[in-house]
N, C-alpha and C positions, 0 to 999 in steps of 0.2 A: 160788587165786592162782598156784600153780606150773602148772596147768594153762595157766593165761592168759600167762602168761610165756613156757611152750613154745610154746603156740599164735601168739604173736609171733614168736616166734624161727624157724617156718616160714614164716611170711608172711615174712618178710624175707629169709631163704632161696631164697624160690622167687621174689620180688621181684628178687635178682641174678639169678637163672637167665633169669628172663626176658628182665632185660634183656641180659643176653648173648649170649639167642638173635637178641634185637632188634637188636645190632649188629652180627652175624654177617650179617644180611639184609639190612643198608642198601646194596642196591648198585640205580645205575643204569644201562641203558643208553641211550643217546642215539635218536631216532624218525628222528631225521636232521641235517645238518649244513649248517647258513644261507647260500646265497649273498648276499653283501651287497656296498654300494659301498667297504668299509673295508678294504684286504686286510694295513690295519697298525693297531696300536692309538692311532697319532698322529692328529690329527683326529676319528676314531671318539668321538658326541658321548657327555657324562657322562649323558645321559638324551635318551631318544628325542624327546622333544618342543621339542628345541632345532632341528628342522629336520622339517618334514613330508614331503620330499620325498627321503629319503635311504628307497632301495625294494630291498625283496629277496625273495627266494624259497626257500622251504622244500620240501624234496620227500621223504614218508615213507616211510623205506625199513628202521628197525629195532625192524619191531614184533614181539613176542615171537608163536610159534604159527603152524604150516604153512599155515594155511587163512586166517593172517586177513589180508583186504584193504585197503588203505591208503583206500579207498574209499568205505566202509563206517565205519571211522571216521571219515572227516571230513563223514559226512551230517547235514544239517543245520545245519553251521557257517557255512553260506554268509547267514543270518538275523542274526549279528550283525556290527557294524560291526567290532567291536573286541576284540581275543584279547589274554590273559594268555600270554608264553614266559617258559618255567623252563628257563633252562638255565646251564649250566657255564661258568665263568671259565677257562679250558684255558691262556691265555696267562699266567697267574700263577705263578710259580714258588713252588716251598716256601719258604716263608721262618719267621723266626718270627714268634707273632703280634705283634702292637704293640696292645698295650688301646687306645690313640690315636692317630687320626689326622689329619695333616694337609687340610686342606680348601681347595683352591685359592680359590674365592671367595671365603675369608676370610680371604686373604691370610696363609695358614699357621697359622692358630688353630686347635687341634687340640680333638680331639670323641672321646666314646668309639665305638668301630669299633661298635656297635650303635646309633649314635644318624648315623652315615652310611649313606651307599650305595656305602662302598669296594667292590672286589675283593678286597681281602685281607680273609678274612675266616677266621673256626674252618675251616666249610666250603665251597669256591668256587662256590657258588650264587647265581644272582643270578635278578630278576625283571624285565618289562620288559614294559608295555603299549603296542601298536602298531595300528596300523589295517589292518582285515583289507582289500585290494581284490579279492579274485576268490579263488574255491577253484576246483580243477582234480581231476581221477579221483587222484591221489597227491600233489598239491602243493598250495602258496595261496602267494597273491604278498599281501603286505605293505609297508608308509610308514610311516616317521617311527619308525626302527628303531636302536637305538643299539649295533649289535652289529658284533665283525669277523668277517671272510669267513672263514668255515669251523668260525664254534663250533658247539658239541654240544649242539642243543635236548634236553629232559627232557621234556618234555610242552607242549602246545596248552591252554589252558581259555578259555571265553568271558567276555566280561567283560559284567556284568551289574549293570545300577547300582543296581539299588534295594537287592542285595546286597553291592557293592565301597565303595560311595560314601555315606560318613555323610550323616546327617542335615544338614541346614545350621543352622549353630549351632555342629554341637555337634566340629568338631576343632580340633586346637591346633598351632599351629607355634610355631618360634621367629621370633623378628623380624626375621632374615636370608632366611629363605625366601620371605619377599613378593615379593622383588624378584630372585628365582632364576631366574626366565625371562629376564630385561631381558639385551641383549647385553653385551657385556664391553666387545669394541672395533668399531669403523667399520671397512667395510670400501669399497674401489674396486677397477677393473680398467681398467689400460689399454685403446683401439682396440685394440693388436695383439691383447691376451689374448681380446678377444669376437669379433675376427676367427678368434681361434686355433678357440674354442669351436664358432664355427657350422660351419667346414670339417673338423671331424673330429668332427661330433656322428651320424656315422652309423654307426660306430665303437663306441658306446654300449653295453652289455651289460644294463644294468639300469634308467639312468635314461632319461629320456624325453625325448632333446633339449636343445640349448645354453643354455637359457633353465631349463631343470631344473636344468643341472648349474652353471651358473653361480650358481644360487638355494642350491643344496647349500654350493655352496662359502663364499657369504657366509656362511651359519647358521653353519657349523662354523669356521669363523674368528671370526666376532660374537662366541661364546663362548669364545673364548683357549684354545686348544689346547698352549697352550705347557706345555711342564712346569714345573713346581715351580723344579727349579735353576736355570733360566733367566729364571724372572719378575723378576729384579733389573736383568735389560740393559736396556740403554736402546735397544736395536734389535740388529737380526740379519735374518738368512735362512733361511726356513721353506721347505721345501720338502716337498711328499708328495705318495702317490697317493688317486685317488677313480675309482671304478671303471675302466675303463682308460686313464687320465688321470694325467699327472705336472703338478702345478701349482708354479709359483716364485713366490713371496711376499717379500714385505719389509715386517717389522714394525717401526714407530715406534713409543716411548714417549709419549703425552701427556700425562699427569699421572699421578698416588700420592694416595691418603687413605689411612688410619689405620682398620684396622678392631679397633672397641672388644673388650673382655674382658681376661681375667687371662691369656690367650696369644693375647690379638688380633697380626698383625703389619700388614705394607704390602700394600695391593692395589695393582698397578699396573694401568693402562687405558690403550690405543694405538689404532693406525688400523694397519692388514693395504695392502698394496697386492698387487694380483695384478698381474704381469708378462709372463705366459708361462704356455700351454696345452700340451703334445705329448700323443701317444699313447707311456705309459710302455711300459718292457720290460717284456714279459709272460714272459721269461726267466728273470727272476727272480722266485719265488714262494715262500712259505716250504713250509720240506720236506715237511710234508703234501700241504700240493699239488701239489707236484710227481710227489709219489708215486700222487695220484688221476690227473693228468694222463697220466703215463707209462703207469699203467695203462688208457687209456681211458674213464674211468669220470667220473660229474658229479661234484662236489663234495660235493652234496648225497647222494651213495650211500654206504650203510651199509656195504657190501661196502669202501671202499677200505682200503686195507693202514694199521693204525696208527702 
């Protein structure tokens, strides 16, 4: 018996050890860093599938080992449609955690932080399945990406359904998720705005044309981008960028219902109008990239100064 007892008492022993060697190792570094059409986290959609046509480009440039080719690992990627990114939430600040969070389409009905797909999370990891459209000798361009311009990918995986994707039948949501695609609000655009769009759509860096980028813009407005504190106005003025594009917007309130639970609050629903197209300042950049910029370097390069 005392034998059995010491013999516990080193399994659990070497049980901490471990895992303390296990959290001494947990480190990643990034394969490369995402050019996208988001270069702020406003608009930037809560899931890639609120817009197919929001397109970026990844170029690998920080993989561990003198000899090994960005090339080479991405042979044979070119077979599937559609790639799993892991990567880093970088724009989150520490904060503390909140076991609960609020959930915009639930018009603030709060969820435990594992039963979302916050940012704020233990650790700033997030997952994101997107459509692979071309692989390249160090890069692959990708759609329908919900990421801003310069996060820190973790890794590439294929996505593969007869492995990702239950059985039919057998998964379970809650009753709010049915209708998690359907858009928020209406969107229009003035003449001027699609005049604006078609005369500076050569200008473009990522999307494909005025009929793209116009398409972008509905999706990500459809879905009410607005924050949190500000879903109570009854209107206002949205203004952001989408890849080199500053767009001005005006949001009306159209109605409110009541979304049920024991911290259901008000979801509001509006109409978006677009007013106005230009080519934003590209002067202003957040500091990172400014700092790849100045150094010559892509965005996407592992080399740029942190």
């Amino acid at each position: 018996m005392l034998k059995a007892r010491a013999g516990l008492r080193g399994l659990s022993v070497a049980s901490h050890a471990l895992s303390a060697l296990a959290l001494q190792q947990v480190r990643s570094t990034p394969i490369g860093y995402i050019e996208t059409v988001f270069p702020t986290k406003f608009v930037t959609p809560r899931q890639g599938s609120y817009s197919a046509c929001t397109r970026a480009r990844l170029k690998i440039t920080g993989l561990p080992g003198a000899n090994v080719q960005a090339r080479d690992t991405l042979a044979g990627l070119e077979a599937f449609s559609h790639v799993w990114l892991l990567f880093s939430f970088h724009m989150v600040g520490s904060q503390p955690l909140k076991p609960k969070i609020k959930l915009p389409r639930l018009g603030g009905r709060k969820l435990g932080v594992f039963a979302t797909r916050s940012p704020h999370r233990p650790n700033p990891i997030g997952l994101s399945l997107v459509r692979l459209d071309s692989v390249g000798n160090d890069f692959v361009e990708l759609s329908g990406v919900d990421l801003c311009d310069g996060t820190p990918i973790l890794d590439i995986k294929p996505y593969i359904p007869v492995y990702d994707c239950p059985e039919e039948g057998q998964v379970r949501v809650p009753d709010w998720i049915e209708g998690a695609g359907a858009p928020l609000c209406t969107v229009s655009f003035t003449l001027a705005a699609v005049d604006q769009a078609s005369e500076l759509q050569s200008h473009l860096r990522l999307l494909r044309g005025a009929e793209e980028l116009l398409a972008a813009v509905e999706d990500v407005l459809g879905a009410d981008p607005r924050p949190a504190y500000r879903r109570q106005n009854e209107s206002g003025q949205y203004d952001f960028d989408i890849d080199v594009m500053r767009v001005y917007s005006v949001f009306q309130l159209v109605g409110r219902s009541a979304v049920e639970g024991e911290d259901g609050g008000i979801l509001n629903y509006g109409h978006f109008t677009v007013s106005k197209v230009e080519l934003r300042d590209l002067s202003f950049v957040p500091l990172r990239q400014k700092k790849i910029a100045d150094a010559g370097l892509s965005l996407a390069d592992d080399s740029a100064p942190p």
